[in-house]
PQR file of N, CA, C, O and H, with PARSE charges and radii, in Angstrom:
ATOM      1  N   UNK A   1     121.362  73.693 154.747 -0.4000 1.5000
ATOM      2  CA  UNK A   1     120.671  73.989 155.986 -0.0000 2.0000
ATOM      3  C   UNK A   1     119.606  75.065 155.778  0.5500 1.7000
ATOM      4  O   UNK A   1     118.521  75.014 156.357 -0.5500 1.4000
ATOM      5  N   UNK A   2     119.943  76.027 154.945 -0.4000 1.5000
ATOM      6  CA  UNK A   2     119.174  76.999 154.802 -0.0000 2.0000
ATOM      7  C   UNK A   2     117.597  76.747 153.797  0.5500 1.7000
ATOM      8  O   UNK A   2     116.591  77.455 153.763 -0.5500 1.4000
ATOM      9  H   UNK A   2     120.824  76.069 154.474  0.4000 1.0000
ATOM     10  N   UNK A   3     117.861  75.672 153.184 -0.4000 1.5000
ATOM     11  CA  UNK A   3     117.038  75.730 152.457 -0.0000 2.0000
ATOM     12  C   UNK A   3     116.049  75.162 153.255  0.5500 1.7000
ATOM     13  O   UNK A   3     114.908  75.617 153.334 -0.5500 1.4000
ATOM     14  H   UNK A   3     118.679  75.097 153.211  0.4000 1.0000
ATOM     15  N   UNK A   4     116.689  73.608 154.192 -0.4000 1.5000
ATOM     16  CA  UNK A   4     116.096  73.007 155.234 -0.0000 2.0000
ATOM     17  C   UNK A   4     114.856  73.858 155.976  0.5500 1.7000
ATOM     18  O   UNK A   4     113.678  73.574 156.191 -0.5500 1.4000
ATOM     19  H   UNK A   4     117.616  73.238 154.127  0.4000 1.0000
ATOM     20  N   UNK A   5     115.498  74.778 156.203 -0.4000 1.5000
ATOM     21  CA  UNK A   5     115.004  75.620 157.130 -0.0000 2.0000
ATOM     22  C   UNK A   5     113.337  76.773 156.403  0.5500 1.7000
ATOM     23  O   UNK A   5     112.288  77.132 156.939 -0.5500 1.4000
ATOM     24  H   UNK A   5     116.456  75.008 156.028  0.4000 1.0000
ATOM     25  N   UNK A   6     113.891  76.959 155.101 -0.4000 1.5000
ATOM     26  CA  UNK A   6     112.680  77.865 154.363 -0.0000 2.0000
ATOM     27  C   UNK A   6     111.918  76.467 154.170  0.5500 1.7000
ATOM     28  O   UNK A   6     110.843  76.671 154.734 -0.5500 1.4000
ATOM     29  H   UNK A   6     114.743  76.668 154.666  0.4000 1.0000
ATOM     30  N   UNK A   7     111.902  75.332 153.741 -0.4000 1.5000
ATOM     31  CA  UNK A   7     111.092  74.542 153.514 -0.0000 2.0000
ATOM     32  C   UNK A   7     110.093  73.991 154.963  0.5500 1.7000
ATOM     33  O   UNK A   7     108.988  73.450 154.993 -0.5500 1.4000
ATOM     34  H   UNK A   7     112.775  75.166 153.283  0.4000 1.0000
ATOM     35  N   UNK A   8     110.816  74.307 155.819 -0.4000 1.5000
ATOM     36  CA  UNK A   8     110.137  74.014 157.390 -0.0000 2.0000
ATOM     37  C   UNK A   8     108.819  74.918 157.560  0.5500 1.7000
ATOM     38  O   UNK A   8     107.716  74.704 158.064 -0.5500 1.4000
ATOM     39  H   UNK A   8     111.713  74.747 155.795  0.4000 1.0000
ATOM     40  N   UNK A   9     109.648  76.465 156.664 -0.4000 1.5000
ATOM     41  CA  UNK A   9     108.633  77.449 156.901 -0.0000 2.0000
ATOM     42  C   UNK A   9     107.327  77.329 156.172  0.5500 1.7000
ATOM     43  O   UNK A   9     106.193  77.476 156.628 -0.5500 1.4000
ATOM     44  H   UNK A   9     110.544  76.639 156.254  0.4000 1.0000
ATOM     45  N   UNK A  10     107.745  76.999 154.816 -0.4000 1.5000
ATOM     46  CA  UNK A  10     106.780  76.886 153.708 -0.0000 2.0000
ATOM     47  C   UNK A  10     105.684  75.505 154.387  0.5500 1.7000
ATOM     48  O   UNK A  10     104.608  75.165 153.893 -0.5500 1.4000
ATOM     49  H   UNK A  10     108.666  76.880 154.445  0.4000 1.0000
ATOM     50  N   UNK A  11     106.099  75.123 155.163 -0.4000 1.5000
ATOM     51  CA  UNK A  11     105.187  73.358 155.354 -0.0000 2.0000
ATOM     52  C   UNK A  11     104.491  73.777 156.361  0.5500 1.7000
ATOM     53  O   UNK A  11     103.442  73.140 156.459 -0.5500 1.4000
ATOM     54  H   UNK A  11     106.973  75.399 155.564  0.4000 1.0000
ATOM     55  N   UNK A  12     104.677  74.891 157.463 -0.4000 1.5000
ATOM     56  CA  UNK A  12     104.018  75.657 158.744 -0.0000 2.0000
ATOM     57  C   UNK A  12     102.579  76.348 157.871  0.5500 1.7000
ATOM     58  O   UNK A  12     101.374  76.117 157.968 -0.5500 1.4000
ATOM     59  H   UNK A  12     105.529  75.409 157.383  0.4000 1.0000
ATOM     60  N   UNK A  13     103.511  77.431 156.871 -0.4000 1.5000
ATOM     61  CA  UNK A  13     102.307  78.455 156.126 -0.0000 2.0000
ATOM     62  C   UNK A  13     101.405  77.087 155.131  0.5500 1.7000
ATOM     63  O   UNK A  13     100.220  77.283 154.860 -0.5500 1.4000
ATOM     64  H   UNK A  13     104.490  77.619 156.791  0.4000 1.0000
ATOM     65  N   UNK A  14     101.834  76.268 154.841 -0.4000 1.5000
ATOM     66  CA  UNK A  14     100.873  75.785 153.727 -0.0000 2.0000
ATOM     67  C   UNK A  14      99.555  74.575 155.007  0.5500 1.7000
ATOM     68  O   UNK A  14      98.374  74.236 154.928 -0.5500 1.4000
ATOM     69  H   UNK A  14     102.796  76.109 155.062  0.4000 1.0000
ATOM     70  N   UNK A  15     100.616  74.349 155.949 -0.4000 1.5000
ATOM     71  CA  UNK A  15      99.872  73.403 156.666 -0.0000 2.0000
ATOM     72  C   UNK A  15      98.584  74.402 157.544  0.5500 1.7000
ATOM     73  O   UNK A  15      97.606  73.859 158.057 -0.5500 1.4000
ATOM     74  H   UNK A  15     101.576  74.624 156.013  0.4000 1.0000
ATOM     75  N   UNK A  16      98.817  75.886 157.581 -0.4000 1.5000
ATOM     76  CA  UNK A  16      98.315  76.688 158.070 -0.0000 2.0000
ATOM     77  C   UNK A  16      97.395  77.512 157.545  0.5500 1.7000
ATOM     78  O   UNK A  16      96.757  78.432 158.058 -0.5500 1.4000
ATOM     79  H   UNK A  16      99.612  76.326 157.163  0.4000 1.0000
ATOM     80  N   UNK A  17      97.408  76.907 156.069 -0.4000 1.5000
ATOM     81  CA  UNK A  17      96.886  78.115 155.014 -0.0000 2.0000
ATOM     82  C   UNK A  17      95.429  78.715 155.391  0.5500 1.7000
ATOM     83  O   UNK A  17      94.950  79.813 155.106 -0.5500 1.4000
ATOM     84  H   UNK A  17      97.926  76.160 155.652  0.4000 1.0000
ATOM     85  N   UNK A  18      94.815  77.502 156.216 -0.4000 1.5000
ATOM     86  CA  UNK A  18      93.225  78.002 155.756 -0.0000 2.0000
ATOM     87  C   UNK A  18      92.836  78.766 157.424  0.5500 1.7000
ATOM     88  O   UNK A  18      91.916  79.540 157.690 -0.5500 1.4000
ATOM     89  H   UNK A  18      95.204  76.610 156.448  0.4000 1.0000
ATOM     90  N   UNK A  19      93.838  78.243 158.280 -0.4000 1.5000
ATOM     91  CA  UNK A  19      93.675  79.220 159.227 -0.0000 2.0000
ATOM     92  C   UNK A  19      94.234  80.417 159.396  0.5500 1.7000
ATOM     93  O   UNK A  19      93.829  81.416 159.990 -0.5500 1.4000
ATOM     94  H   UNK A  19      94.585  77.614 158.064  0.4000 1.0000
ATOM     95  N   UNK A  20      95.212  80.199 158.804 -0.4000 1.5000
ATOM     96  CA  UNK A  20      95.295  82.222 158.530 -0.0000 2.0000
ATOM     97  C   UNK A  20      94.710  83.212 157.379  0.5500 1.7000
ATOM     98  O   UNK A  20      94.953  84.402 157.177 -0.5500 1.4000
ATOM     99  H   UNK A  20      95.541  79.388 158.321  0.4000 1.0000
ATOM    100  N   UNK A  21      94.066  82.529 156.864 -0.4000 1.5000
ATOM    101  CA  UNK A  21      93.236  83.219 155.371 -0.0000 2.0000
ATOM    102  C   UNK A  21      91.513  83.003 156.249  0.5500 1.7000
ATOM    103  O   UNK A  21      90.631  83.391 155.483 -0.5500 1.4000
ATOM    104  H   UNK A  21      93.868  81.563 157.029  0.4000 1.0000
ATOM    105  N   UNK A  22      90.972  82.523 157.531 -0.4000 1.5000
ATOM    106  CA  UNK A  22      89.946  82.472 158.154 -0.0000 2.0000
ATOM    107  C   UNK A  22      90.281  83.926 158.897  0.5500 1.7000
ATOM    108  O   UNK A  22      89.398  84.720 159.222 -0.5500 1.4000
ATOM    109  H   UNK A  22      91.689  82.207 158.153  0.4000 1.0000
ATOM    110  N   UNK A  23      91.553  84.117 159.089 -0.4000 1.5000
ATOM    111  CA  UNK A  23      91.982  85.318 160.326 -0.0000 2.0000
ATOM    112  C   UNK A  23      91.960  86.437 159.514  0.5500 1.7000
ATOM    113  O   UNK A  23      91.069  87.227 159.825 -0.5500 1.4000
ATOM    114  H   UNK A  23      92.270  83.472 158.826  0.4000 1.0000
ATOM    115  N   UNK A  24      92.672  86.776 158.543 -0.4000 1.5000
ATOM    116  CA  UNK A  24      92.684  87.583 157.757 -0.0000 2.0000
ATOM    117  C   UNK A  24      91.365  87.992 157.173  0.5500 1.7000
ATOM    118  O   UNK A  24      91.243  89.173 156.846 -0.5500 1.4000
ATOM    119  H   UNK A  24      93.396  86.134 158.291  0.4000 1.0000
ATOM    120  N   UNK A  25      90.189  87.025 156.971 -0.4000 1.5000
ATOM    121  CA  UNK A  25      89.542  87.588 156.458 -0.0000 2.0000
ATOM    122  C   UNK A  25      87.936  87.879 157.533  0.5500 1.7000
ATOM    123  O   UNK A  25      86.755  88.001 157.206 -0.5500 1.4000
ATOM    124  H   UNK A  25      90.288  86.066 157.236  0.4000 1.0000
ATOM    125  N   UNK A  26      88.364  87.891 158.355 -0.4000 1.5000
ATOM    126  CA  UNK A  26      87.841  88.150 160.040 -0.0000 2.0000
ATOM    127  C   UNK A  26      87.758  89.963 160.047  0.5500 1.7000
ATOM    128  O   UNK A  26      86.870  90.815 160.076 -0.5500 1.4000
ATOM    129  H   UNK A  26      89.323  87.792 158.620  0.4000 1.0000
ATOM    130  N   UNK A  27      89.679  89.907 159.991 -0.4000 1.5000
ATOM    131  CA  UNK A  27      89.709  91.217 159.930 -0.0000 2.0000
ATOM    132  C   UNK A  27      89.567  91.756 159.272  0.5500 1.7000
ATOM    133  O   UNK A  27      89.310  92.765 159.929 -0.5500 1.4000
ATOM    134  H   UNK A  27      90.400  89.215 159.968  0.4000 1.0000
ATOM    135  N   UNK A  28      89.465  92.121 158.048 -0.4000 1.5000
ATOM    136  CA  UNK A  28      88.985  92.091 157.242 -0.0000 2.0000
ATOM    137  C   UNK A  28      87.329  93.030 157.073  0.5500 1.7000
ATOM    138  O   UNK A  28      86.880  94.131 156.756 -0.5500 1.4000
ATOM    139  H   UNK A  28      89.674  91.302 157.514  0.4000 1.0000
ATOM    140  N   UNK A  29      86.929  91.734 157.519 -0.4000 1.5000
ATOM    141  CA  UNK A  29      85.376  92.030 157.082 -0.0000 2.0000
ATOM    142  C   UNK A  29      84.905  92.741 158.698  0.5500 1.7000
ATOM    143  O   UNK A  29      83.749  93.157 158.779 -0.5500 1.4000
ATOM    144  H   UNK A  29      87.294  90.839 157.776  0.4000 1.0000
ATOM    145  N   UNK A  30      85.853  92.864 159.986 -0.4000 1.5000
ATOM    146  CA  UNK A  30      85.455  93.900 160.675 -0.0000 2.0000
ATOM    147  C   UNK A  30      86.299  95.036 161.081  0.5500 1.7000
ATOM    148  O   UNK A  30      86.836  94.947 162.185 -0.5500 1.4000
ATOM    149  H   UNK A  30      86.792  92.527 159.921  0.4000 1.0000
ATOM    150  N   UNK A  31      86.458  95.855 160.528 -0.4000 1.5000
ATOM    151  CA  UNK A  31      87.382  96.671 160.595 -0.0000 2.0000
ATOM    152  C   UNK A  31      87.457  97.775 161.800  0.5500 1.7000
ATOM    153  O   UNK A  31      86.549  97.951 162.612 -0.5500 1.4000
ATOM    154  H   UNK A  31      86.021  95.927 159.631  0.4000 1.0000
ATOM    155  N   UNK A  32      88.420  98.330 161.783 -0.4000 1.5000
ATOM    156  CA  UNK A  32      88.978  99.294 163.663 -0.0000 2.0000
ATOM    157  C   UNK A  32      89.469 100.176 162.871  0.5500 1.7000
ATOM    158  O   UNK A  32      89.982 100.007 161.765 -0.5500 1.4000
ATOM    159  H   UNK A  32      89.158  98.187 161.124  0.4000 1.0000
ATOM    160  N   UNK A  33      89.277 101.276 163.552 -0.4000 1.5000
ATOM    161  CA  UNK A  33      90.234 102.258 163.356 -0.0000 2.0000
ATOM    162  C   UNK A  33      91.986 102.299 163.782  0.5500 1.7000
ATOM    163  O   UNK A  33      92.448 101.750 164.782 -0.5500 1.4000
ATOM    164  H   UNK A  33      88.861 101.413 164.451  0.4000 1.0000
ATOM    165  N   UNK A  34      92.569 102.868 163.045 -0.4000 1.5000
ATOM    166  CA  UNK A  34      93.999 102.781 163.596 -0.0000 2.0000
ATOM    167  C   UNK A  34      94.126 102.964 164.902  0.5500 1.7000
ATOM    168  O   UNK A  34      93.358 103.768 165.431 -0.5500 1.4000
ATOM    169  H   UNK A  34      92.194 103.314 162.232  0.4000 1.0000
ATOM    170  N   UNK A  35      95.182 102.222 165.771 -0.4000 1.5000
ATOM    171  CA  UNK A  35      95.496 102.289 167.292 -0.0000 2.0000
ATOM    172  C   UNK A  35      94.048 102.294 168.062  0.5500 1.7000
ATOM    173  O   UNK A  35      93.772 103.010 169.025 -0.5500 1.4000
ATOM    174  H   UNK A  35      95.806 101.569 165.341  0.4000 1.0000
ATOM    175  N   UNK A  36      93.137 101.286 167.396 -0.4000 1.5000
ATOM    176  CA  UNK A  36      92.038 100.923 168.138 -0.0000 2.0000
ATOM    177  C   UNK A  36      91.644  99.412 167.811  0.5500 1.7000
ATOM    178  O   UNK A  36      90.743  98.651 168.164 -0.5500 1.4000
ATOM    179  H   UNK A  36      93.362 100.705 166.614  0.4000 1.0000
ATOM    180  N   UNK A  37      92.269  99.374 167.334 -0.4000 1.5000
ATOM    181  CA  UNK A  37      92.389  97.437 166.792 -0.0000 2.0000
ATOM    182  C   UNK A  37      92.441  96.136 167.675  0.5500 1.7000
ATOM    183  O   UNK A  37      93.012  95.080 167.403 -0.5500 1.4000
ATOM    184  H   UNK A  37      93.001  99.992 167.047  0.4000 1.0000
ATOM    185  N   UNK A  38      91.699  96.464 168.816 -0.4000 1.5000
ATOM    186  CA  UNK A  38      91.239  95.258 169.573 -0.0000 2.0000
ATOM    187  C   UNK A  38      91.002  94.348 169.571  0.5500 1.7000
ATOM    188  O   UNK A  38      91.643  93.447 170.112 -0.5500 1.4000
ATOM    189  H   UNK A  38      91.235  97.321 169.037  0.4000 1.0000
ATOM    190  N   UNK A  39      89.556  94.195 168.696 -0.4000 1.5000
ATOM    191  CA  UNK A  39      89.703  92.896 168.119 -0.0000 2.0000
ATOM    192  C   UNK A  39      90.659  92.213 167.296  0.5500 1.7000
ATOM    193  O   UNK A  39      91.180  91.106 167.433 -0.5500 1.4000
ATOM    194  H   UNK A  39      89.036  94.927 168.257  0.4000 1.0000
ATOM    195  N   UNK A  40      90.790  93.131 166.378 -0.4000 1.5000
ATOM    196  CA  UNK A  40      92.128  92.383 165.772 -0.0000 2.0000
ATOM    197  C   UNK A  40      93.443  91.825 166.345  0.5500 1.7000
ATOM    198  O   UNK A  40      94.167  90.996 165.793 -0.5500 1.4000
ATOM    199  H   UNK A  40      90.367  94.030 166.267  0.4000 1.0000
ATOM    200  N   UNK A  41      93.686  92.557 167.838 -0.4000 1.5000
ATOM    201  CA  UNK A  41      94.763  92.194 168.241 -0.0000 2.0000
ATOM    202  C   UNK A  41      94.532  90.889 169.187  0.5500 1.7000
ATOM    203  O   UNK A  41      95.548  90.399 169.680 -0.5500 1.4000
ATOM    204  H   UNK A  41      93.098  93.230 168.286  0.4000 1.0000
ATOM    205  N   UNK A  42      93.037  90.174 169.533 -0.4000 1.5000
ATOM    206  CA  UNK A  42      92.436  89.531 170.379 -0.0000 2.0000
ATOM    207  C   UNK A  42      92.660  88.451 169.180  0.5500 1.7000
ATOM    208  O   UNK A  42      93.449  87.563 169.503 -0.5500 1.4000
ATOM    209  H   UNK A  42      92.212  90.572 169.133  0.4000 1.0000
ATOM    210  N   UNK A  43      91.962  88.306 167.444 -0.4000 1.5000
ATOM    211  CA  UNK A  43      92.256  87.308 166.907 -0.0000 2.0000
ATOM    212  C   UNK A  43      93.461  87.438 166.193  0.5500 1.7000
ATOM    213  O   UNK A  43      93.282  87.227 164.994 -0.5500 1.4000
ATOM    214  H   UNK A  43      91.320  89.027 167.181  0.4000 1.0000
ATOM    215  N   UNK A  44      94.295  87.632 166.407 -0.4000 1.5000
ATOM    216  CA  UNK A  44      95.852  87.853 166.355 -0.0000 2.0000
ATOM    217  C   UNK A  44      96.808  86.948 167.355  0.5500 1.7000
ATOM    218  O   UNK A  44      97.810  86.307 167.041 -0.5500 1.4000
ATOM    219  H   UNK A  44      94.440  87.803 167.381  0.4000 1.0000
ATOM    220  N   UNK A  45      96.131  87.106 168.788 -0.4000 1.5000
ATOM    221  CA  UNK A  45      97.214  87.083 170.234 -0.0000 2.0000
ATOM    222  C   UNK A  45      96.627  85.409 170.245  0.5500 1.7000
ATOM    223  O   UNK A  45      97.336  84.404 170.303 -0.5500 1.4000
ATOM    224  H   UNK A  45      95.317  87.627 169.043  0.4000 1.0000
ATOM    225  N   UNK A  46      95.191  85.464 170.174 -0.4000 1.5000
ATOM    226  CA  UNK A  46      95.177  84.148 170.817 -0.0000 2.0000
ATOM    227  C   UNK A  46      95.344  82.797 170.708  0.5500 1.7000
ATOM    228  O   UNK A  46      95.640  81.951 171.552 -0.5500 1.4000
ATOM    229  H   UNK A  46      94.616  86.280 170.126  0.4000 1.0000
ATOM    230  N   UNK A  47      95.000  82.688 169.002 -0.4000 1.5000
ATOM    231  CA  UNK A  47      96.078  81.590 168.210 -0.0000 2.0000
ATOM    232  C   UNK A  47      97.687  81.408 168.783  0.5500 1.7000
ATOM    233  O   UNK A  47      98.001  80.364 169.354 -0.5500 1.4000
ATOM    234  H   UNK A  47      94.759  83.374 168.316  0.4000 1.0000
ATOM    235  N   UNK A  48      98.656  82.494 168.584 -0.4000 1.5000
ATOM    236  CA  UNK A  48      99.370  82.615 169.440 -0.0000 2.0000
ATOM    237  C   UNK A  48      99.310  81.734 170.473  0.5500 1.7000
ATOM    238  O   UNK A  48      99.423  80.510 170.411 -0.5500 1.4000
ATOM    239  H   UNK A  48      98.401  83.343 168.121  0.4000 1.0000
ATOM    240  N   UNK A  49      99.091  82.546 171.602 -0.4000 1.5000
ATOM    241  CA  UNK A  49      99.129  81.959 172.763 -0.0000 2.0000
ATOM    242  C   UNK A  49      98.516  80.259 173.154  0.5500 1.7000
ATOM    243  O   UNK A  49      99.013  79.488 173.976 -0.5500 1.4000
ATOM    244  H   UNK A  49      99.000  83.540 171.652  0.4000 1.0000
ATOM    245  N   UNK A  50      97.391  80.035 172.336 -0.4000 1.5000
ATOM    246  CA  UNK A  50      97.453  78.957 172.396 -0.0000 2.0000
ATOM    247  C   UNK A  50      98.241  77.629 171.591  0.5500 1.7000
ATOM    248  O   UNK A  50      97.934  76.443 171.718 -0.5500 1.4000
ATOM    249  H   UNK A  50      96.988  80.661 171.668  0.4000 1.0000
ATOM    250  N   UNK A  51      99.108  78.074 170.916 -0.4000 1.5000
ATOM    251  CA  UNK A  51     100.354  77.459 170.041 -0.0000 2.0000
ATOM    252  C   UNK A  51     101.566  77.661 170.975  0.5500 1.7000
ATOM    253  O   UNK A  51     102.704  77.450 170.556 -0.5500 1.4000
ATOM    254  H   UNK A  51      99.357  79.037 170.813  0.4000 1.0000
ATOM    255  N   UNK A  52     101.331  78.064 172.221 -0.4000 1.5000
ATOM    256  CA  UNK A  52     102.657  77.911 172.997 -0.0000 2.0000
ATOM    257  C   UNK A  52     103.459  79.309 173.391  0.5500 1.7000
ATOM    258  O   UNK A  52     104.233  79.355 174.347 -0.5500 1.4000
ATOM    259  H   UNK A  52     100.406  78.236 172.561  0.4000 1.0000
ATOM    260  N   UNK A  53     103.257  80.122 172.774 -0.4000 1.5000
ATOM    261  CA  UNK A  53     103.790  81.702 172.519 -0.0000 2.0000
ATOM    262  C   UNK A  53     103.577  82.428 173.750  0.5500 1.7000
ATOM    263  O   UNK A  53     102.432  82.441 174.202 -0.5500 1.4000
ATOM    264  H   UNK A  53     102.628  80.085 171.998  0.4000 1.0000
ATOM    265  N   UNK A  54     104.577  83.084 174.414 -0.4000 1.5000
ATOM    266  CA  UNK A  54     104.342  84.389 175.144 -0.0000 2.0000
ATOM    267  C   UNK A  54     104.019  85.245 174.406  0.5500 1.7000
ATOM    268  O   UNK A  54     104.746  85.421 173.428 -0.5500 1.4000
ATOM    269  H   UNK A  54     105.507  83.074 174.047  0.4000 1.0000
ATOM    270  N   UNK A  55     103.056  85.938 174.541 -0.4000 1.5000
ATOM    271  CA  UNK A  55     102.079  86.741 174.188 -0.0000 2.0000
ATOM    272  C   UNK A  55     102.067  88.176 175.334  0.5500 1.7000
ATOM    273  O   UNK A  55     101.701  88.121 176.508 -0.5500 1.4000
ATOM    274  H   UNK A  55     102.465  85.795 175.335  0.4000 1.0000
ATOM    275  N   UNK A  56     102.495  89.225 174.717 -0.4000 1.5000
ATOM    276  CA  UNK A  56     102.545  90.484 175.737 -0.0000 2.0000
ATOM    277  C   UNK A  56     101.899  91.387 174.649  0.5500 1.7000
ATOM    278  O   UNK A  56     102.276  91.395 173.477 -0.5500 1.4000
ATOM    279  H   UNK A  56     102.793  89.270 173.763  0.4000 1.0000
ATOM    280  N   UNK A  57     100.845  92.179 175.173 -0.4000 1.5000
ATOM    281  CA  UNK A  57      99.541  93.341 174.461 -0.0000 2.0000
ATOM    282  C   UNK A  57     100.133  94.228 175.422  0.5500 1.7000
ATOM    283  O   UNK A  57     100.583  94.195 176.567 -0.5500 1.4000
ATOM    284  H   UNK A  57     100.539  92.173 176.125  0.4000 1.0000
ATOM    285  N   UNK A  58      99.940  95.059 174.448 -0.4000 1.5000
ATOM    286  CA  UNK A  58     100.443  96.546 175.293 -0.0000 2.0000
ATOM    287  C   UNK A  58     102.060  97.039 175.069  0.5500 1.7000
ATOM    288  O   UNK A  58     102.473  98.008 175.706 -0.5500 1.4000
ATOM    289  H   UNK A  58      99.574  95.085 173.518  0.4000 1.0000
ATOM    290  N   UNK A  59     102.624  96.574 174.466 -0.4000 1.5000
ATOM    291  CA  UNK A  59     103.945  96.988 174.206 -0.0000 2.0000
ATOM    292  C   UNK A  59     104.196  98.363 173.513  0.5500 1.7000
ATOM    293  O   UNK A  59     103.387  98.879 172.741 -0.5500 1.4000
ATOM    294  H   UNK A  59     102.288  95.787 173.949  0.4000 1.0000
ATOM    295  N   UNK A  60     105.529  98.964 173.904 -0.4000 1.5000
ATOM    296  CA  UNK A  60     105.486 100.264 173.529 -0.0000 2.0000
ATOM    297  C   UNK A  60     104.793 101.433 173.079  0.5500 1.7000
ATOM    298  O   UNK A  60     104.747 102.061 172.021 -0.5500 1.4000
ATOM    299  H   UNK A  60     106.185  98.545 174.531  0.4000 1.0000
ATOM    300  N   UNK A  61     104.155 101.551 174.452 -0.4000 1.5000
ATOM    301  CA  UNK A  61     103.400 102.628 174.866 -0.0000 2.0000
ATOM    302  C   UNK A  61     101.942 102.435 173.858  0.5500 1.7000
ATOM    303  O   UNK A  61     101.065 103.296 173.915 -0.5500 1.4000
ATOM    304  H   UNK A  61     104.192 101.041 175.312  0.4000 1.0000
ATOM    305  N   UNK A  62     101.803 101.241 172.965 -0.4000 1.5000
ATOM    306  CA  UNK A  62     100.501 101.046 172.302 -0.0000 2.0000
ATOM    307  C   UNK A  62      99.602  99.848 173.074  0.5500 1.7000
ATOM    308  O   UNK A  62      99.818  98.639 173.153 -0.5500 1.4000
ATOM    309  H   UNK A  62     102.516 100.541 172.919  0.4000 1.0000
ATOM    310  N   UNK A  63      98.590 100.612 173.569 -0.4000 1.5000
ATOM    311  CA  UNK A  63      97.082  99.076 173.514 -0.0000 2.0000
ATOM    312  C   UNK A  63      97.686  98.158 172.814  0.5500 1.7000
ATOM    313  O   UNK A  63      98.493  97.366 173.302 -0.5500 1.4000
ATOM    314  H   UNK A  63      98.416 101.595 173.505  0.4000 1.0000
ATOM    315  N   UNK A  64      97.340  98.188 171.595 -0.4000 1.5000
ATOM    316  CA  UNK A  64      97.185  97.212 169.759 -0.0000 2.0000
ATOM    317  C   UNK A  64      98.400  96.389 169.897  0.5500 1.7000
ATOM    318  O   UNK A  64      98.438  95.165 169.769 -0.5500 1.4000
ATOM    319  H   UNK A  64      96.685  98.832 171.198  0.4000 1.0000
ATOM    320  N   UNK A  65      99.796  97.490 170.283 -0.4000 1.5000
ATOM    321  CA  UNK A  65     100.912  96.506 169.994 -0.0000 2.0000
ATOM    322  C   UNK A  65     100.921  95.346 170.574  0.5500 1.7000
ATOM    323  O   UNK A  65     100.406  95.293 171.691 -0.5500 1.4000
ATOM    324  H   UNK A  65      99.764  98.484 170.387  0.4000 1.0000
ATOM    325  N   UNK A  66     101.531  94.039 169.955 -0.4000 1.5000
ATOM    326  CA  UNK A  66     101.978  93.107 170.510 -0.0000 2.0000
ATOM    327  C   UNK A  66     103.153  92.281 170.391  0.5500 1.7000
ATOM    328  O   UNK A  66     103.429  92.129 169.201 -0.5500 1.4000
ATOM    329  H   UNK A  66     101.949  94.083 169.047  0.4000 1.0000
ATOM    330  N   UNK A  67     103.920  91.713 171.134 -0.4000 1.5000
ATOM    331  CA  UNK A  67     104.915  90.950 170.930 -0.0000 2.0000
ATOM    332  C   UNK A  67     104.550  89.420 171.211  0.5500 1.7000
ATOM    333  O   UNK A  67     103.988  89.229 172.290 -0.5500 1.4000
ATOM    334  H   UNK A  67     103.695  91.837 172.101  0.4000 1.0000
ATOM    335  N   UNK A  68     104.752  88.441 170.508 -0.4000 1.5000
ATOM    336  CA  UNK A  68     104.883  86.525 170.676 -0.0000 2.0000
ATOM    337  C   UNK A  68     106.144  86.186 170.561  0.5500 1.7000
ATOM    338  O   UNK A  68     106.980  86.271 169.661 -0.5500 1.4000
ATOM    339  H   UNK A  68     105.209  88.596 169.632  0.4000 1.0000
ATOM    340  N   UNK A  69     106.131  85.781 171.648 -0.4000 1.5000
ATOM    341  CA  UNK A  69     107.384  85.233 171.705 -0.0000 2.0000
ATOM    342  C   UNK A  69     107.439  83.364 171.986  0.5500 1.7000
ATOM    343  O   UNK A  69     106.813  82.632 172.753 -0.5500 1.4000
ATOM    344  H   UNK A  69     105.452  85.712 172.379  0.4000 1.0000
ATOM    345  N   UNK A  70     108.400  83.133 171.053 -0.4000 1.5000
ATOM    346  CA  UNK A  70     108.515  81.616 171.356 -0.0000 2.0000
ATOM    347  C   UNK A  70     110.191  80.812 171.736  0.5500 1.7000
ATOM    348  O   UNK A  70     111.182  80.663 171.021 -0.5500 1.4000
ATOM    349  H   UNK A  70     108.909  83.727 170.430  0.4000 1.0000
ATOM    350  N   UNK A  71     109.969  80.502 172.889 -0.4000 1.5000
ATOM    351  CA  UNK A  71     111.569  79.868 173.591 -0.0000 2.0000
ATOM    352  C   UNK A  71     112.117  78.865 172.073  0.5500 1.7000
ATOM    353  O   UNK A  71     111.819  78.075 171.177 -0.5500 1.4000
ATOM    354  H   UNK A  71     109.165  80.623 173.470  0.4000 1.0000
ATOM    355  N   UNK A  72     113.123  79.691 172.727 -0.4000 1.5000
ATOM    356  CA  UNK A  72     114.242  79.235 171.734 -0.0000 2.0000
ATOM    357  C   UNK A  72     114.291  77.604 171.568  0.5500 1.7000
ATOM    358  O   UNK A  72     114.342  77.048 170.471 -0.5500 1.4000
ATOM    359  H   UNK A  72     113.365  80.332 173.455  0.4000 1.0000
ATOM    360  N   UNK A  73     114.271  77.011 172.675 -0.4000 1.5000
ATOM    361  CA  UNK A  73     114.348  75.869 172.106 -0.0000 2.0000
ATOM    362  C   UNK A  73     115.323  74.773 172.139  0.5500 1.7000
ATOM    363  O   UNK A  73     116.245  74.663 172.947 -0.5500 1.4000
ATOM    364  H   UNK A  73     114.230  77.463 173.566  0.4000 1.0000
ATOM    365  N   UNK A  74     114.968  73.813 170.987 -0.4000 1.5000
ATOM    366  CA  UNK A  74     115.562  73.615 170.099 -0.0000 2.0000
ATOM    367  C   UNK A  74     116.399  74.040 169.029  0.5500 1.7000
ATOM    368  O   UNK A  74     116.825  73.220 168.216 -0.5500 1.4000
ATOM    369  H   UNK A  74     114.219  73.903 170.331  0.4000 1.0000
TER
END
């Protein structure tokens, strides 16, 4: 089961590769100062959210922070 399960993951990141290496290198090439990371947290949240995710900005007492959350499910 377990392995089931890392191979589910590995097929998400590889099926995902070139859109999170587009994100990463976003941020990257525009950089924020610490606990001012807006943009970053804008191309961060909204992939997210549009993949289905509750998406809450502002968590513990930070702007930047964020939590995604995705229903359990299945």
């Amino acid at each position: 089961m377990t392995d089931q399960i890392h191979q589910g993951i590995r097929n998400v990141i590889d099926s995902n590769r070139d859109r999170f290496l587009k994100v990463s290198q976003e941020i990257w090439n525009d950089p924020e100062l610490g606990f001012d990371e807006h943009r970053a947290v804008q191309r961060l949240t909204q992939p997210l959210a549009e993949a289905g995710f509750e998406v809450e900005v502002g968590v513990a007492g930070l702007d930047t922070a964020f939590r995604a959350t995705w229903d359990s499910g299945r």
